[in-house]
C-alpha positions as CSV (number, residue, x, y, z in Angstrom):
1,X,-8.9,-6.1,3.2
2,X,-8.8,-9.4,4.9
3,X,-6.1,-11.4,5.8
4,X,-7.2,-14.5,3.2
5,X,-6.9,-11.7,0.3
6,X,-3.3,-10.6,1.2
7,X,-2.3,-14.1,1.4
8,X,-4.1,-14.7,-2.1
9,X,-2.7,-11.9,-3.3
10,X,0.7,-12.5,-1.9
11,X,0.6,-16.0,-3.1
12,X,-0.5,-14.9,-6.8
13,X,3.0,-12.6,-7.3
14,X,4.7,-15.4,-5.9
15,X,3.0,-17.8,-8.4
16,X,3.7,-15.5,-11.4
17,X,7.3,-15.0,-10.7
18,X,8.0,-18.5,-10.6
19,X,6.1,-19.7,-14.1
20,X,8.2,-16.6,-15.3
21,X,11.5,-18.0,-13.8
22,X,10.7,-21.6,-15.1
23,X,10.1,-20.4,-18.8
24,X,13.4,-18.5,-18.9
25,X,15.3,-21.3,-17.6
26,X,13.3,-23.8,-20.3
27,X,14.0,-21.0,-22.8
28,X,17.8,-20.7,-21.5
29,X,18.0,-24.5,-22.0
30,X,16.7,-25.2,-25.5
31,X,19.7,-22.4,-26.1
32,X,22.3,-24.3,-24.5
33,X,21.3,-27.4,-26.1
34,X,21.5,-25.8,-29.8
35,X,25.0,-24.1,-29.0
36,X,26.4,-27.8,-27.6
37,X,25.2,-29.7,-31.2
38,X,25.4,-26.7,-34.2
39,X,23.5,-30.0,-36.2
40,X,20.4,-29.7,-34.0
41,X,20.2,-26.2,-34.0
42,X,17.8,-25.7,-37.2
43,X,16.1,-28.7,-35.6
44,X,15.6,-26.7,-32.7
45,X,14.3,-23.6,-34.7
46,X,11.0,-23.6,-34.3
47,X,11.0,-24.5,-31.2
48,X,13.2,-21.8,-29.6
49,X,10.8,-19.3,-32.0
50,X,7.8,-21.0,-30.3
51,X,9.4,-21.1,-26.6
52,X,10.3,-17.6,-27.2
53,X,6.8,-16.6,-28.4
54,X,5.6,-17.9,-25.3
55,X,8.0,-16.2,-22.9
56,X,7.0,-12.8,-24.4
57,X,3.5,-13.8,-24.2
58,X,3.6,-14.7,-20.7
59,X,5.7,-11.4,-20.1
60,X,2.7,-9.9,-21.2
61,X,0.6,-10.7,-18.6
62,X,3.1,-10.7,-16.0
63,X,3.1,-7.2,-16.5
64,X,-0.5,-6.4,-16.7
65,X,-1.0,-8.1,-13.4
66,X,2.1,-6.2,-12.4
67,X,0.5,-2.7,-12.8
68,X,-3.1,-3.6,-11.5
69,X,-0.9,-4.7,-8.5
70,X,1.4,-1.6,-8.2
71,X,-1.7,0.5,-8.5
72,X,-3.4,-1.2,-5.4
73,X,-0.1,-0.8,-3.5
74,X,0.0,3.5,-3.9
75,X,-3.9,2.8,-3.1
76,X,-3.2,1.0,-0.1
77,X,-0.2,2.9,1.2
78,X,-2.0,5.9,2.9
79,X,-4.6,3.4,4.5
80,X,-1.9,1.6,6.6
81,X,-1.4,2.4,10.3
82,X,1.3,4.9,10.4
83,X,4.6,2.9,12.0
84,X,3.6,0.2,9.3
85,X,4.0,3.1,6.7
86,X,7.2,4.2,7.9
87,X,8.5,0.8,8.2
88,X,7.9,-0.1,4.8
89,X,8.6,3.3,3.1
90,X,11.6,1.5,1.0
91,X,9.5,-0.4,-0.3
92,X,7.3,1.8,-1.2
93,X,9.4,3.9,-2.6
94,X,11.1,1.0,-4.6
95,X,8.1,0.8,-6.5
96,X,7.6,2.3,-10.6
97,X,6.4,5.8,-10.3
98,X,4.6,5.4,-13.3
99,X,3.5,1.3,-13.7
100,X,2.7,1.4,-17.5
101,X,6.2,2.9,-18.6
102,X,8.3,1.1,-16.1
103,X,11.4,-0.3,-17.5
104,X,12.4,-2.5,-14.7
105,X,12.8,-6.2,-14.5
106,X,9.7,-8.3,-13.9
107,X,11.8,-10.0,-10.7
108,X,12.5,-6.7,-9.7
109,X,8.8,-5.6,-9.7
110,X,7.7,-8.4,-8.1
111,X,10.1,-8.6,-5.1
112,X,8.8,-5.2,-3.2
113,X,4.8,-6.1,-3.9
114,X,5.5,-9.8,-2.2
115,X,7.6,-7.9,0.6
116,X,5.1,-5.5,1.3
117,X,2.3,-8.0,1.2
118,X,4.0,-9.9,3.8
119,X,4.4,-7.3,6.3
120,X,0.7,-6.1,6.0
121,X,-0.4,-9.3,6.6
122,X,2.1,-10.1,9.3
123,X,0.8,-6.7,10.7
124,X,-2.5,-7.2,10.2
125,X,-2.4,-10.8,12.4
126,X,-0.6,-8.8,15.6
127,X,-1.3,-6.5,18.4
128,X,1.7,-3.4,18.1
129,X,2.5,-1.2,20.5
130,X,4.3,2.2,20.0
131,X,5.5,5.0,21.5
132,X,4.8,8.3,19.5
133,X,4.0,12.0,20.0
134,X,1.0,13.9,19.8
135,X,-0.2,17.5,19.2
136,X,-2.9,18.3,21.9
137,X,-4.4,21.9,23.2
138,X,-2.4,24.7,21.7
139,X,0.1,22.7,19.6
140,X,1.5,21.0,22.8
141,X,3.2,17.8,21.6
142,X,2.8,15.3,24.3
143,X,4.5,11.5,24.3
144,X,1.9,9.2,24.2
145,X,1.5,5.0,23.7
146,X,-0.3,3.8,20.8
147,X,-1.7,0.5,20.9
148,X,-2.5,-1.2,17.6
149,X,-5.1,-4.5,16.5
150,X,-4.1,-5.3,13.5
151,X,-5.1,-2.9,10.3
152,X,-8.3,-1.9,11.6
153,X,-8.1,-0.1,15.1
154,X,-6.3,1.8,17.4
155,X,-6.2,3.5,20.7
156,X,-3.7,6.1,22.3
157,X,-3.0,7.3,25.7
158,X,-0.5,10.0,26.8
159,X,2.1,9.3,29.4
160,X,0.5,11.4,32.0
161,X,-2.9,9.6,31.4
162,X,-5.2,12.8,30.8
163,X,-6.1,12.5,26.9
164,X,-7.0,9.2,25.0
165,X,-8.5,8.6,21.7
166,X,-9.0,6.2,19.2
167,X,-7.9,5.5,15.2
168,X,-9.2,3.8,12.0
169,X,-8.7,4.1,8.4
170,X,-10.4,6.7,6.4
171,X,-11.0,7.4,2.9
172,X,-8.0,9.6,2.8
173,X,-5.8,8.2,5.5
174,X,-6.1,7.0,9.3
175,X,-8.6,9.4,11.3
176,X,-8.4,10.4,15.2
177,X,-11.1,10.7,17.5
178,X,-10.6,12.0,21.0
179,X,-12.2,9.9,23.6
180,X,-10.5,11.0,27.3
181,X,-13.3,8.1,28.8
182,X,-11.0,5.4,27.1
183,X,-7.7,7.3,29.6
184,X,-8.4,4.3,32.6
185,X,-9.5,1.3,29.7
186,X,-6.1,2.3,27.3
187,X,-4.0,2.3,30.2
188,X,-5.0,-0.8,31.9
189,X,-4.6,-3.4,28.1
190,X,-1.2,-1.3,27.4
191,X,0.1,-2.5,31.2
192,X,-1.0,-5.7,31.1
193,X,-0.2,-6.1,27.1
194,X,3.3,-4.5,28.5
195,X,3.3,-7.4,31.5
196,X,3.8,-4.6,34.6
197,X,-0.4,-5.2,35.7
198,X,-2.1,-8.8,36.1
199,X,-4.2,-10.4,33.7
200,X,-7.4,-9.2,33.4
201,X,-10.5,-8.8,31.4
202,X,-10.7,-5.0,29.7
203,X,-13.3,-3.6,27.6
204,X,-12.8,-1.4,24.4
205,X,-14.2,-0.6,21.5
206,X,-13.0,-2.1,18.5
207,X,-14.0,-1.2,15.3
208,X,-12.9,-4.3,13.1
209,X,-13.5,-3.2,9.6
């Protein structure tokens, strides 16, 4: 997805959590009030019925948004560049294994899908570089750099510059490609990126989905 719809979506939970806060603190008021003057509390009846009708009401839909969103983020999670993954794994984790028959407080549901949004989109505005490991030829694990732009595309290179390849999500997860022509191209960006080679115009083939 594009940045504008994280930040959309970002700034929705964010919007929802705080009409939620300010109708418990109305509704925490109009309480307060009655308990200070016991001669304005059947005054105040209907009102704190009505105020409380609302609160559920708009609990309601909290929560329905809630679920769509929770969905979206166990959707999302396997399409995420792995190091983002493992970074937010918590977070993940944090969220209702089942959405519909969470018991959890609406701040507390909201918090983790806001965090995670962030970090995508923070990730998703960056160029990341990593060191990892791969399997190569016969199981061989070999320490390679991972260069990342964004959500969308990767590249690799191994240490001893003889394999290279390139990444991008999938339908189940991000896909691999090896590509040894990209060995000189992935090697040059992650030096200069890195600031041990001079600036200089490289060429590689980004995928921006």
């Amino acid at each position: 997805e594009s940045s504008s719809e994280w930040e959309t979506e970002k700034a929705s939970m964010e919007s929802l959590l705080s009409i939620y806060e300010q109708e418990i603190e109305t509704l925490d008021q109009i309480i307060a009030d009655a308990e200070k003057d016991t001669s304005a509390a059947e005054i105040l009846r209907n009102e704190l019925l009505e105020q409380d009708a609302a609160v559920k009401t708009l609990e309601a839909q909290v929560t329905e948004k809630l679920i769509e969103a929770e969905i979206q983020m166990k959707t999302l999670q396997p399409l995420l560049p792995p190091p983002l993954q493992q970074e937010l794994e918590p977070l993940f984790g944090s969220l209702p294994e089942n959405p519909e028959d969470s018991k959890l407080a609406i701040g507390q549901r909201i918090q983790p899908i806001v965090a995670i949004l962030t970090q995508v989109q923070k990730f998703n505005q960056a160029v990341t570089l990593v060191e990892d490991f791969r399997e190569f030829e016969a199981g061989r694990s070999v320490q390679t750099k991972t260069v990342y732009f964004g959500l969308a595309t990767a590249f690799y290179v191994d240490d001893g510059d003889q394999n290279a390849g390139v990444g991008s999500p999938g339908a189940d997860g991000w896909e691999w490609i090896a590509d040894n022509s990209l060995v000189g191209s992935v090697r040059s960006f992650i030096d200069i990126y890195s600031g041990s080679e001079q600036a200089r115009y490289v060429s590689l083939p980004l995928n921006v989905k």
